[in-house]
C-alpha positions as CSV (number, residue, x, y, z in Angstrom):
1,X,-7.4,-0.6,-30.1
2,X,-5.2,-3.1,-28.5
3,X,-2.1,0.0,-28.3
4,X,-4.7,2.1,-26.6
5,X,-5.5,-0.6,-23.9
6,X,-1.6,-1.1,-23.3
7,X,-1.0,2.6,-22.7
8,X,-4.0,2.9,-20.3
9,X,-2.8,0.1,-18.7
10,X,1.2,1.3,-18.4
11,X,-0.6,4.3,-16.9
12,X,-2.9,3.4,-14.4
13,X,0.0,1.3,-13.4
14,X,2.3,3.7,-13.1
15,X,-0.5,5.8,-11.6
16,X,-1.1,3.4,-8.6
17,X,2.5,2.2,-7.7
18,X,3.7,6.2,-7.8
19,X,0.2,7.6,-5.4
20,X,1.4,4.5,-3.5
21,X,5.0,5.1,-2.6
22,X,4.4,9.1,-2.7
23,X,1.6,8.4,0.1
24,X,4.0,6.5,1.9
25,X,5.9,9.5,2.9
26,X,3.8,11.9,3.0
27,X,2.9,13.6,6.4
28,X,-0.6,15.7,5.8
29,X,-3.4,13.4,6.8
30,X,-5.9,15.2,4.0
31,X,-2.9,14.5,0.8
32,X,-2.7,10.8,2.1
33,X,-6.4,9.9,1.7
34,X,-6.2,11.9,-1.8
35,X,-3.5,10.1,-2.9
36,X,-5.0,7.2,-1.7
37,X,-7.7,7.8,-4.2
38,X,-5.5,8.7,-6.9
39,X,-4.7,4.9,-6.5
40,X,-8.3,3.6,-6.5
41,X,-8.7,5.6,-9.7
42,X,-5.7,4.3,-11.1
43,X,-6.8,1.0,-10.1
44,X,-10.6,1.7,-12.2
45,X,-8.2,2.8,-15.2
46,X,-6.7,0.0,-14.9
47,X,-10.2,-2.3,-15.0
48,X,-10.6,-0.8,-18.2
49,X,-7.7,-1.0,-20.0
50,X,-8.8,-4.8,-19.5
51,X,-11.7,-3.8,-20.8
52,X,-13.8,-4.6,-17.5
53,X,-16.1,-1.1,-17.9
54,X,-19.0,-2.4,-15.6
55,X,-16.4,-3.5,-12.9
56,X,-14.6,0.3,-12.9
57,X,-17.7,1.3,-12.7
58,X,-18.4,-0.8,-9.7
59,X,-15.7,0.0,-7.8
60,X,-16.4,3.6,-8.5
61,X,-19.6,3.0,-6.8
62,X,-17.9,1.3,-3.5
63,X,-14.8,3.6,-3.4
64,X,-17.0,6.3,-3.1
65,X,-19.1,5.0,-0.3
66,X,-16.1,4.2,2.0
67,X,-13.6,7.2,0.6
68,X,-15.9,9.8,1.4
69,X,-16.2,7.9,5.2
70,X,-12.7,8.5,5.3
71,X,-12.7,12.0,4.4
72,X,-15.4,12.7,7.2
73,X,-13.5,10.8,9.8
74,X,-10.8,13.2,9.5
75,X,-12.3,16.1,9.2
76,X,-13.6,15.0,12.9
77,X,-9.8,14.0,13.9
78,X,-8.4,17.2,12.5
79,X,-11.3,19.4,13.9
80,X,-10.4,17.8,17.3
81,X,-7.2,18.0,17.3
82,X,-6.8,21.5,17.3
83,X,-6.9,22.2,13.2
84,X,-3.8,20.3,12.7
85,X,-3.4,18.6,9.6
86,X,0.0,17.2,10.4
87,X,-0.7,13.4,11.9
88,X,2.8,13.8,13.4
89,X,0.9,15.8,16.3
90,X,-2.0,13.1,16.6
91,X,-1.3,9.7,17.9
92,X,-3.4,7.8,20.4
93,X,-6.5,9.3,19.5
94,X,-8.6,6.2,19.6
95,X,-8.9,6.9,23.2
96,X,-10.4,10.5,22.4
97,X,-12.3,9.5,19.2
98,X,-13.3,5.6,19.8
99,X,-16.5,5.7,17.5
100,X,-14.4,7.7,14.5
101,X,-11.6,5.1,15.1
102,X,-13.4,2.4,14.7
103,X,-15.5,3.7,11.6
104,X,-12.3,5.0,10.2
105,X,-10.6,1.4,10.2
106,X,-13.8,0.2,8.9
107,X,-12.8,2.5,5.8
108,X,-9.2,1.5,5.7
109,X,-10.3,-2.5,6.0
110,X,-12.2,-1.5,3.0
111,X,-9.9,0.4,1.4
112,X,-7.3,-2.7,1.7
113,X,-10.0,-5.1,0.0
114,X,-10.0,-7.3,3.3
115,X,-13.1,-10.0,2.7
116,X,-16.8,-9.2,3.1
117,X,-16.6,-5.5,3.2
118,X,-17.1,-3.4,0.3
119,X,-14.1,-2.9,-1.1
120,X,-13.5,-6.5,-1.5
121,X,-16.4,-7.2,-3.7
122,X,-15.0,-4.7,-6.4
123,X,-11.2,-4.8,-5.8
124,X,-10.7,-8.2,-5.6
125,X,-13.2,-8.6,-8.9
126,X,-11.0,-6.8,-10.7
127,X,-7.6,-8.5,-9.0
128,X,-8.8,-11.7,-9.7
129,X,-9.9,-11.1,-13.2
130,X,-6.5,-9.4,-13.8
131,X,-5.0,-12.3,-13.4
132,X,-7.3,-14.4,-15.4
133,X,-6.7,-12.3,-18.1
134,X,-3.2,-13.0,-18.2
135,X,-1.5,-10.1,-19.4
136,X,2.5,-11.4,-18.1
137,X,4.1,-11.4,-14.9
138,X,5.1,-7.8,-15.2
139,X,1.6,-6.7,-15.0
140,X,0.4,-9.0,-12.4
141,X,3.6,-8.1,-10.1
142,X,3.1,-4.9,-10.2
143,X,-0.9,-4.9,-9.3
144,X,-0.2,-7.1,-6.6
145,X,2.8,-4.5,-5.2
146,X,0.1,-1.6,-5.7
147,X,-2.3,-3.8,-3.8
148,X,0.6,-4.0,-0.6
149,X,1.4,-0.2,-1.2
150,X,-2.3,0.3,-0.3
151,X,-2.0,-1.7,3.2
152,X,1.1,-0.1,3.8
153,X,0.1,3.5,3.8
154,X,-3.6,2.5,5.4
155,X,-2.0,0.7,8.6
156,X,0.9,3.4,8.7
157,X,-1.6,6.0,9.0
158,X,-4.0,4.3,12.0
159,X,-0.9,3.6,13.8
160,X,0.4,7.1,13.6
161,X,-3.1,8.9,14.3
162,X,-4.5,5.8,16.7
163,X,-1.8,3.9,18.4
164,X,1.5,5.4,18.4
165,X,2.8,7.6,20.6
166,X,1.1,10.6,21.3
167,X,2.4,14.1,18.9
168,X,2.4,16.4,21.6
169,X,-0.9,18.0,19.6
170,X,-3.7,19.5,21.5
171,X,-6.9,17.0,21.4
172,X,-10.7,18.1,22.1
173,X,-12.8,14.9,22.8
174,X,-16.0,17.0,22.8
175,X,-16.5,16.4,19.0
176,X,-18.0,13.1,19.1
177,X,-21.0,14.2,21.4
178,X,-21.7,16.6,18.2
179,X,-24.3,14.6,16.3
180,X,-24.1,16.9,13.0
181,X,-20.6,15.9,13.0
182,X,-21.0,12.1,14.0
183,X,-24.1,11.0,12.4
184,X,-23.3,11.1,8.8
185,X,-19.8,9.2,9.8
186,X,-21.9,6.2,11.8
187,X,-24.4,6.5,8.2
188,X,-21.4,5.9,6.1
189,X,-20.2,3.0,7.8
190,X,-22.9,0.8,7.3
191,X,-23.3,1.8,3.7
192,X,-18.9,0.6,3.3
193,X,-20.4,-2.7,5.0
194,X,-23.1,-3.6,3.0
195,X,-22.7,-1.5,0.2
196,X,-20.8,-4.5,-1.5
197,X,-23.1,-7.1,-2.1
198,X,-26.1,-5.0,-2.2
199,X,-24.5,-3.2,-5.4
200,X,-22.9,-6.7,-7.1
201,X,-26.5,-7.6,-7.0
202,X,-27.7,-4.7,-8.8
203,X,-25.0,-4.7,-11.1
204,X,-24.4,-7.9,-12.0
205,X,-27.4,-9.9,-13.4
206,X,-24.8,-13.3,-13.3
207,X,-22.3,-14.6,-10.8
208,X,-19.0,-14.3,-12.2
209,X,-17.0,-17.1,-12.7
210,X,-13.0,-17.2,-12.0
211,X,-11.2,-20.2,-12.5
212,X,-7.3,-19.6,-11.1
213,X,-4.7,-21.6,-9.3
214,X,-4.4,-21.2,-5.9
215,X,-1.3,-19.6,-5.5
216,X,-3.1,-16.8,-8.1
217,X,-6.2,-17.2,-5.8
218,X,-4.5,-16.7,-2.8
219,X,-2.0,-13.7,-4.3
220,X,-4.8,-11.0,-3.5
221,X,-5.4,-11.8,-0.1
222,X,-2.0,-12.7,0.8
223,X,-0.8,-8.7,-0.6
């Protein structure tokens, strides 16, 4: 009933803004990706506590794709790096790993919603229908500071593994001449491009239609 809908929705709230902050902090580069998923799942709970089941489900499909990219890309970076988790001791490793770099920022890009990859399609579905939906400016405030807490932690962790200084860490640059390792990674990435549309096709016999004002419009991409 309509109590049931506001508790899932205070939860999955509550859910995203606390894996959000908490992944902000956090130094392990294996707990940052997980609690970037505890996010994306509190942002599918929160899909259906609007009652958007197909669109969860959608997202599910999407976060998948480009979550378990991520999860590959650093098993590569913390195989190469000498078994460290710790991305304190990584930093400038797009000069060791360029094709994991890139394919990893594909992810993130994804991750963050940013247009015409995959996680766009789904996220910003479910943003935009949020705010059609109304539900007061508590709600919409704080789905729009989840969606920053999600750039935040994303660009935070490919500056401290790819740009910043270096850790001091010990870095192998053998791994990505290891096809067994680098194959599935380069797969991947082309499924978190096109997996998007291909899968609002299948899903979605009808465009959807979304009628907001612009500042509402632009709140998603602006976050």
């Amino acid at each position: 009933g309509e109590t049931d809908s506001a508790l899932l929705l205070f939860i999955s709230i509550m859910t995203m803004f606390m894996s959000g902050v908490v992944a902000i902090f956090e130094y392990d580069l294996k707990k940052i990706i997980a609690l970037s998923t505890l996010s994306q799942l509190g942002m599918m709970m929160f899909s259906i506590s609007l009652g958007l089941y197909e669109l969860a489900f959608f997202h599910l499909l999407t976060h998948a794709l480009f979550k378990a990219l991520l999860f590959l890309c650093a098993g590569v970076l913390i195989h190469g790096a000498g078994n460290t988790q710790d991305i304190r001791s990584f930093g400038g490793l797009s000069l060791n790993f360029p094709l994991v770099t890139v394919c990893m920022n594909l992810a993130n890009l994804s991750l963050c919603g940013v247009p015409f990859l995959a996680g766009f399609y789904s996220k910003d579905l479910i943003v935009e229908l949020a705010c059609q939906y109304s539900w007061g400016i508590f709600v919409l405030l704080m789905m729009f500071i989840c969606l920053s807490l999600t750039v935040l932690y994303s660009v935070r962790l490919t500056y401290l593994s790819f740009v910043g200084p270096y850790g001091g860490g010990t870095s192998i640059s053998v791994c990505e001449s290891d096809y067994s390792l680098v194959g599935p990674v380069v797969i991947l990435s082309f499924t978190s491009l096109v997996s998007g549309p291909i899968l609002s096709w299948l899903n979605f016999p009808a465009p959807v239609l979304i009628f907001l004002p612009a500042f509402l419009k632009w709140g998603a991409l602006f976050f």
